[in-house]
N, C-alpha and C positions, 0 to 999 in steps of 0.2 A: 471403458467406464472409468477407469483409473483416469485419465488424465481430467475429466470432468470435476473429479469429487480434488483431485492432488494434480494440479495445473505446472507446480513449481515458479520459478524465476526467470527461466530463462528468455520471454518474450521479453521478461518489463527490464531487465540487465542489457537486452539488444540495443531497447529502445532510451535509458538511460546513457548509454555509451554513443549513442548518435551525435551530432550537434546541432540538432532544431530541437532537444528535450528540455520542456519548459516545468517546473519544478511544482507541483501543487502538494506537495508531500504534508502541506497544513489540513488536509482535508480528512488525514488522520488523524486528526483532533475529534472532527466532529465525529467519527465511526469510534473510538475510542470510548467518547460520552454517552455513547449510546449502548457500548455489545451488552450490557448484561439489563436492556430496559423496555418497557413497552414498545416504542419507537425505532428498538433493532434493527426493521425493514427500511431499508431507504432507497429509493427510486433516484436511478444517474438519467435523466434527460437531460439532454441537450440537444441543439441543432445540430444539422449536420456538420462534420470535419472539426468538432471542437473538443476533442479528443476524448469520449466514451470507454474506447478501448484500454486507451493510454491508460487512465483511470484506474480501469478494471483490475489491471495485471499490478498496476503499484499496488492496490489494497490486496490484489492475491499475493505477491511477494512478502507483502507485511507479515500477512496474519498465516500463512503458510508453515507449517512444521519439516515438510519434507525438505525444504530447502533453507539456505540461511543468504539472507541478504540484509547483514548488519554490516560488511563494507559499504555497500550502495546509499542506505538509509543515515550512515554514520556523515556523507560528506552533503545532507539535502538540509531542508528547511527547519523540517521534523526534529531531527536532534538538538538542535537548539531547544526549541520548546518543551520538549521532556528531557528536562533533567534530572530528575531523580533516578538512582539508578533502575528501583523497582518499575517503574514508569515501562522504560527499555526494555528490561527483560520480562516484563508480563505476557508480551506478545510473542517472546523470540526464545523458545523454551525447547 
């Protein structure tokens, strides 16, 4: 039951450290805008092989407590765009 509810990092660090890891780490912008709002629930569809998974495990390493994946997130897209420090550590606490 634990690893459902507390997943950790370690898939999305595998899949990070690979080199076919293609960087959508801006898409935590849009999950950001939304945690505390009507609209909270968001649906990942895609077609097949266009990376669902991939997805999944970067916003679980994000928003995850158990683990810390501020090296990974530090060298992506994402840091750039939140700069403020509160921005960063809101999630990563």
């Amino acid at each position: 039951m634990g690893l459902y509810l507390n997943p950790g990092n370690s898939n999305f660090v595998s899949a990070f450290n690979s080199k076919l890891y293609v960087d959508k780490s801006l898409a935590i912008n849009v999950f950001n805008q939304t945690v505390d709002s009507e609209s909270r629930f968001v649906c990942l569809s895609r077609a097949r092989r266009f990376g669902k998974t991939m997805l999944q495990n970067m916003i679980s390493a994000y928003y995850s407590k158990g683990c810390d994946s501020k090296e990974q997130f530090s060298q992506m897209r994402i840091s750039r765009e939140l700069t403020a420090p509160e921005d960063i550590e809101k999630f990563h606490k």
